[in-house]
C-alpha positions in Angstrom: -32.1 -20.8 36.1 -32.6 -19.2 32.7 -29.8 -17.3 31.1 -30.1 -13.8 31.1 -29.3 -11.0 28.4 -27.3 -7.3 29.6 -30.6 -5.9 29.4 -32.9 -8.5 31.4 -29.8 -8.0 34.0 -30.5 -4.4 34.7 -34.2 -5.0 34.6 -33.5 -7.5 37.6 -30.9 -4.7 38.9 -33.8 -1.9 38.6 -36.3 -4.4 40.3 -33.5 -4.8 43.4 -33.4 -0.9 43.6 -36.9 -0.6 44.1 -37.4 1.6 41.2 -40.7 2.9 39.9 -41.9 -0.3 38.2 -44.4 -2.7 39.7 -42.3 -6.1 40.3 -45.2 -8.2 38.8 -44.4 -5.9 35.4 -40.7 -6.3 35.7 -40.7 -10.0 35.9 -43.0 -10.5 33.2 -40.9 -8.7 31.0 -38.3 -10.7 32.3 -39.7 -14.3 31.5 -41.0 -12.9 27.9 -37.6 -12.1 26.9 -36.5 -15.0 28.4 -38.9 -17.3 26.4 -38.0 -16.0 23.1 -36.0 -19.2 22.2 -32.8 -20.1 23.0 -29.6 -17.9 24.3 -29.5 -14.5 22.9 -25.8 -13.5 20.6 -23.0 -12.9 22.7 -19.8 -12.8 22.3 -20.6 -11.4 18.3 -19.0 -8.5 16.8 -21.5 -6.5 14.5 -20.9 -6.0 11.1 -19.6 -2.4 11.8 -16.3 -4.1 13.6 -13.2 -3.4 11.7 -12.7 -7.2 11.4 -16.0 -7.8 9.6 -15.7 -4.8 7.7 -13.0 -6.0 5.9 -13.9 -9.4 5.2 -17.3 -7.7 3.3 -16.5 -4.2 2.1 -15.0 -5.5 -1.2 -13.5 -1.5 -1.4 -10.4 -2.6 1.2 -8.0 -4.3 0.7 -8.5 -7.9 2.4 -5.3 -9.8 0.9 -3.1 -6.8 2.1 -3.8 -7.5 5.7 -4.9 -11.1 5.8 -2.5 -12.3 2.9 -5.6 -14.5 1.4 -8.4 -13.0 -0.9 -11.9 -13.7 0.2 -12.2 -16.4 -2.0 -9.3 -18.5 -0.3 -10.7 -17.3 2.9 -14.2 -19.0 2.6 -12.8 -21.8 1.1 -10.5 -22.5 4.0 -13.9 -22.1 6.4 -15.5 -24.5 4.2 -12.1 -27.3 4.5 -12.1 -26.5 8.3 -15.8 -26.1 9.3 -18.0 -27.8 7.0 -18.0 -31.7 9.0 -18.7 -29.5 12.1 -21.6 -28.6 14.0 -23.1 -25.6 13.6 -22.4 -23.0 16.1 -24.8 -21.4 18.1 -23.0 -18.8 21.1 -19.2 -17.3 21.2 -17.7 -16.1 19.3 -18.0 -17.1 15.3 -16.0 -18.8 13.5 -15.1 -16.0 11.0 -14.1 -14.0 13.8 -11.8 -16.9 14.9 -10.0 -17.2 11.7 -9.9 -13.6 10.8 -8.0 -13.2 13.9 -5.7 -15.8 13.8 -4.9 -14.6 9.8 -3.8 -11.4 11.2 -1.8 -12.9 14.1 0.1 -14.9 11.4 0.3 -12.3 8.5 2.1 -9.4 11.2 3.9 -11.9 13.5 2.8 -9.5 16.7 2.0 -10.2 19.8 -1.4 -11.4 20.8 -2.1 -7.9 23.3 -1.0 -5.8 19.9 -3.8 -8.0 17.7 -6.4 -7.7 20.9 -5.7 -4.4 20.4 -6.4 -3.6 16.8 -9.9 -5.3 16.7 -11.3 -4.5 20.4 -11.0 -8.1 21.6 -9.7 -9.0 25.2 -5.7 -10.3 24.9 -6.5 -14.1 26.3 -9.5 -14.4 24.1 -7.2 -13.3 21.1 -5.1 -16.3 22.9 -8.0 -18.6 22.6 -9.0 -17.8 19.0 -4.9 -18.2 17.6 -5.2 -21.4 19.4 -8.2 -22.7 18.8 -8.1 -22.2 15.0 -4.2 -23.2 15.0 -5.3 -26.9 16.8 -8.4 -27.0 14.5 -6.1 -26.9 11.3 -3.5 -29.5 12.3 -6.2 -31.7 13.0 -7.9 -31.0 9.6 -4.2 -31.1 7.8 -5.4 -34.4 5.5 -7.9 -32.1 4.6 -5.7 -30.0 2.3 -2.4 -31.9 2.5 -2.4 -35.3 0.4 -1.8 -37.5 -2.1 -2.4 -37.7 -5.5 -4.5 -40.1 -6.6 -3.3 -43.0 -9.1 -5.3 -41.6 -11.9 -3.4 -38.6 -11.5 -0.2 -39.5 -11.7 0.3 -39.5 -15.2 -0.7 -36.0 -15.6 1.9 -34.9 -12.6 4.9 -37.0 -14.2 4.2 -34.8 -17.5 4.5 -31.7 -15.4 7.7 -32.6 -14.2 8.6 -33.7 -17.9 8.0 -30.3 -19.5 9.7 -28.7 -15.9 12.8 -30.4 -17.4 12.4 -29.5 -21.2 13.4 -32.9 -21.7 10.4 -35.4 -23.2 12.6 -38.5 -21.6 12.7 -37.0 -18.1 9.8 -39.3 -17.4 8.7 -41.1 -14.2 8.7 -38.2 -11.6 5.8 -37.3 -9.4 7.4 -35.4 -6.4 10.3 -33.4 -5.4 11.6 -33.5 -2.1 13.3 -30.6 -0.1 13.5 -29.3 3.3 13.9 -26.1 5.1 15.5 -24.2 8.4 12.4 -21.7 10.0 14.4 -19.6 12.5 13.3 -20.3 16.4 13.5 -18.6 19.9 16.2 -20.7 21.9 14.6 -22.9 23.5 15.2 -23.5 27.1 16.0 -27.3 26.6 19.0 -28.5 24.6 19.5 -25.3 22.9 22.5 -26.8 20.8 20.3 -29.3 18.6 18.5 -26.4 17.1 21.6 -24.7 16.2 21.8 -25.3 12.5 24.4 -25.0 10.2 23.0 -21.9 9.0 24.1 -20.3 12.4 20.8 -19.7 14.0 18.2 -21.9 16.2 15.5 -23.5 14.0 13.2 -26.3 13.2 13.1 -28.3 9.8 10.0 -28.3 7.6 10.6 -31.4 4.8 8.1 -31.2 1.9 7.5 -33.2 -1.1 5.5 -31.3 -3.9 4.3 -31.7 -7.0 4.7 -29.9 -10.4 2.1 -27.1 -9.5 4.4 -26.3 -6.5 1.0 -27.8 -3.7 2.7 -29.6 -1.1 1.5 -33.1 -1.0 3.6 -34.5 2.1 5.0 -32.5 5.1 7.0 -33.5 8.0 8.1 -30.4 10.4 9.7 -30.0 13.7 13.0 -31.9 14.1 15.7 -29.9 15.7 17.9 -27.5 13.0 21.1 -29.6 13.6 19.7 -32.7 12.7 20.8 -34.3 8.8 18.3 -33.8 6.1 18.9 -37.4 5.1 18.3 -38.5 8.9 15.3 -36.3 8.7 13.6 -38.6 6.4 14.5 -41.5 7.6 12.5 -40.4 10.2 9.6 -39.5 8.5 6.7 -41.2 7.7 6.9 -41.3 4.4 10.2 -43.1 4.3 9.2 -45.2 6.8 5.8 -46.7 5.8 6.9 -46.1 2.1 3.8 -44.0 1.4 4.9 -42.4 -1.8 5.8 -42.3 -4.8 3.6 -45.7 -5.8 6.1 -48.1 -7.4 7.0 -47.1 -10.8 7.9 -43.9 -10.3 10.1 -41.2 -8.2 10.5 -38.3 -6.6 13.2 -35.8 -6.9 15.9 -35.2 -4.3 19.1 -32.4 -4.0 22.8 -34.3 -3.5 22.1 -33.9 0.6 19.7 -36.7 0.1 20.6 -40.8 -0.7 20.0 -42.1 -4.0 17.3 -44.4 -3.4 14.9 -47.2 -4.9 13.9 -48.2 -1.5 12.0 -48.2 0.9 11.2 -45.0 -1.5 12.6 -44.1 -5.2 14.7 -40.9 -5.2 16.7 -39.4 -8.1 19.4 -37.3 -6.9 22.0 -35.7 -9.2 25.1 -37.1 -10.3 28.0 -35.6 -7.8 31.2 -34.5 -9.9 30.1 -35.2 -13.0 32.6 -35.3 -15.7 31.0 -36.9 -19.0 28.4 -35.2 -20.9 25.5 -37.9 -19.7 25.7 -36.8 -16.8 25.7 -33.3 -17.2 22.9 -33.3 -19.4 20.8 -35.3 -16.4 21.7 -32.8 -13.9 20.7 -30.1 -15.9 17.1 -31.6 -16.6 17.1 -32.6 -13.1 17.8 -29.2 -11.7 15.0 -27.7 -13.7 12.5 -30.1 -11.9 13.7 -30.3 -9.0 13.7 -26.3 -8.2 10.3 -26.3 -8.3 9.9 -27.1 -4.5 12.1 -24.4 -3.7 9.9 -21.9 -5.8 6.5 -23.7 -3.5 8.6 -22.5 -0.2 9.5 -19.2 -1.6 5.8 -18.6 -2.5 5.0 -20.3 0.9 7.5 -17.5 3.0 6.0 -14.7 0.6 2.8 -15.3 1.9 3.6 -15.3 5.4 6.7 -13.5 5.6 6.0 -12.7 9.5 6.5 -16.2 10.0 9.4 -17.2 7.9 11.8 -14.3 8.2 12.1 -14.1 12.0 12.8 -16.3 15.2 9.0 -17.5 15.4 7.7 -15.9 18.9 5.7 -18.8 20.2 7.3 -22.0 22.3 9.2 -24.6 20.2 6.2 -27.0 20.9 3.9 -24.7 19.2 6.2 -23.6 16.3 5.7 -27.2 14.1 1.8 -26.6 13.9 2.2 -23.1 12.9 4.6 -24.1 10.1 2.4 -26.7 9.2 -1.0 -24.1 9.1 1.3 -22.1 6.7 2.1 -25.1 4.4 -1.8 -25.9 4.8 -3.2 -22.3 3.7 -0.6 -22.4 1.0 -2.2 -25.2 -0.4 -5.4 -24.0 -0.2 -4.5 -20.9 -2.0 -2.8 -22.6 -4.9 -5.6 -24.9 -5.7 -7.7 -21.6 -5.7 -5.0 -18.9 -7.9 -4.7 -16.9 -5.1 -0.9 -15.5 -6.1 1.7 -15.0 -3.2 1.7 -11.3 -2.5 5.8 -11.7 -3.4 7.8 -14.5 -3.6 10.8 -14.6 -1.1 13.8 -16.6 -2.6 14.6 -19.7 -0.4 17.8 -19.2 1.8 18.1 -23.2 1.8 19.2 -23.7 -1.8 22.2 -25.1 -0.7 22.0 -28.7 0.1 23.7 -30.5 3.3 26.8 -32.2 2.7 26.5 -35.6 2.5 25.6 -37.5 5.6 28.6 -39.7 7.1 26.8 -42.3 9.2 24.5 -43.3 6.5 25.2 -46.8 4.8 25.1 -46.0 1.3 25.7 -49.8 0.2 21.8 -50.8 0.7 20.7 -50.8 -2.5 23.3 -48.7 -3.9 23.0 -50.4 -7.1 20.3 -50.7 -8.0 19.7 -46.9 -7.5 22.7 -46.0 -9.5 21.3 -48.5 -12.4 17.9 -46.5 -12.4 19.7 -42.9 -12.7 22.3 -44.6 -15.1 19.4 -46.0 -17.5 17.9 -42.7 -17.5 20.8 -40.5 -17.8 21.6 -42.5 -21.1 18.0 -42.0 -22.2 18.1 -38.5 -22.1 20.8 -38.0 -24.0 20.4 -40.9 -26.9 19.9 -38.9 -30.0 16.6 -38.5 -31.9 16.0 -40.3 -34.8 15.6 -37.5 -37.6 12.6 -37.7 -39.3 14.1 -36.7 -43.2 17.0 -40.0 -42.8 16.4 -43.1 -44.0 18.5 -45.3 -42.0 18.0 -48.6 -43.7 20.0 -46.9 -47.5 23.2 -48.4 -47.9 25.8 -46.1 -49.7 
């Protein structure tokens, strides 16, 4: 049985009513529209749809509602479409991400986005979800790590973050933050965080641009950020940084040369040295907590209320937010606004962590470089070698 268009179904409906046409006519027509080649579109909003309309009429105002410009919007169909098949019924694949942009950039319902763009609420459903599934899957695709060859070129971004040309050796900084939850209906209490609401922890190492190049989201709010990455794959399959450098890390975390190497500050410092490193450190470092406040800019729907959707779904829509903020850094597109982070302040330190496993060697590191930063330079005018 062939599939039939709306209009070859009322020429079959006018054929059962007996209506003035001979049925021999009527079925030809039938079969020759039938034979044309392949399904007819379905399922396809015409470029006259509000949805469309905006993505093409370069007069409105795409990035106000979709909180991308068309530039990041085709290159994030290009990273999730481009090893796919092509398409050929349903509904396209602009349509899907269009409507899953707007779903994420107002934080409404899915019967209020239905609504707006003439499209039934469970195929709204299918579209959020279909395009939500599609991007975790393609994550690697715009979440990952630096190559070796660029390396050097990050560690010098971290350098002149610092304003200190012997802040060398960094090529991450680590950080983590609380994104505000529903209650869920099981164990509750673990995703009460010490900021006094429910919430699940996104942990992200960037680099010196602010691009997240490792995330690790979902674990319960209540949960240590120092047992967070012990948990995480990073820590655990020591994926980065390569040896010979380090990433940076805020007093909740361990100072560490293994299984990973973070710097974290020095805690009550006293003596100049130290000072001086915390103050170089501080400047890196902050730079992840500008990347989330761009990030929660972006999609503020997302980041400054309990996320509506079940805390099984939540992680993969923090993790599509990290994603498309990735994809909009490599490509200029500026943050609408930048919201500051809420996190700044770091979790006391964790009691049930041994801190004597390679204690000190991780102290030597920070000590070494500490003193480097603040050995004096050699003046240039001075010759050392005159005896008075």
């Amino acid at each position: 049985m062939f599939p039939l268009s709306e209009d070859d179904a009322i020429l079959l409906l006018l054929l059962m009513l007996n209506v003035s046409y001979s049925s021999n006519m009527l079925v030809q027509m039938v079969l020759s529209r039938s034979n044309r080649g392949g399904r007819g579109p379905y399922c396809c909003l015409t470029q006259r749809s509000i949805l469309l309309e905006y993505l093409h009429n370069q007069e409105l105002d795409f990035k106000h509602h979709f909180r991308i410009t068309r530039e990041s919007f085709r290159e994030l169909m290009n990273q999730l479409w481009a090893d796919l098949p092509t398409r050929t019924h349903g509904w396209s694949r602009e349509v899907h991400l269009l409507v899953f942009l707007f779903w994420l950039a107002c934080g409404t319902s899915y019967r209020v986005v239905g609504a707006c763009f003439n499209v039934p609420r469970t195929t709204t459903f299918r579209m959020v979800t279909s395009a939500l599934n599609l991007m975790t899957r393609q994550l690697d695709k715009m979440v990952y790590f630096p190559k070796q060859n660029e390396l050097p070129q990050i560690a010098a971004g971290f350098k002149a973050l610092s304003g200190n040309d012997r802040f060398d050796g960094f090529v991450g900084a680590i950080d983590g933050c609380h994104v505000r939850i529903q209650a869920p209906e099981s164990l509750p209490q673990d995703y009460f965080c010490r900021k006094q609401f429910y919430s699940i922890q996104l942990q992200a190492v960037c680099d010196h641009r602010g691009i997240f190049l490792d995330i690790f989201t979902g674990y319960p709010g209540s949960v240590h950020d120092a047992r967070v990455l012990r948990n995480s794959p990073i820590y655990v399959g020591s994926l980065y940084p390569p040896v010979g450098y380090a990433i940076l890390g805020d007093s909740g975390y361990q100072n560490l040369t293994a299984p990973i190497t973070i710097t974290t500050p020095f805690k009550d410092t006293r003596s100049p040295v130290e000072i001086r490193f915390n103050k170089a450190h501080a400047k890196a470092r902050c730079i992840v907590e500008r990347a989330f406040g761009l990030m929660k800019g972006r999609w503020r729907s997302v980041f400054t209320k309990a996320l509506e959707v079940s805390v099984r779904k939540a992680p993969d829509v923090v993790a599509a937010c990290a994603a498309m903020h990735n994809v909009c850094m490599r490509m200029h597109d500026e943050a609408p606004e930048e919201l500051s982070d809420d996190d700044t302040e770091p979790d006391t330190p964790d009691d049930d962590v041994d801190e004597t496993s390679n204690k000190q060697n991780s102290s030597q590191f920070r000590n070494d470089l500490a003193a480097r930063l603040s050995c004096p330079t050699a003046a240039g005018d001075h010759d050392y070698h005159v005896v008075i």
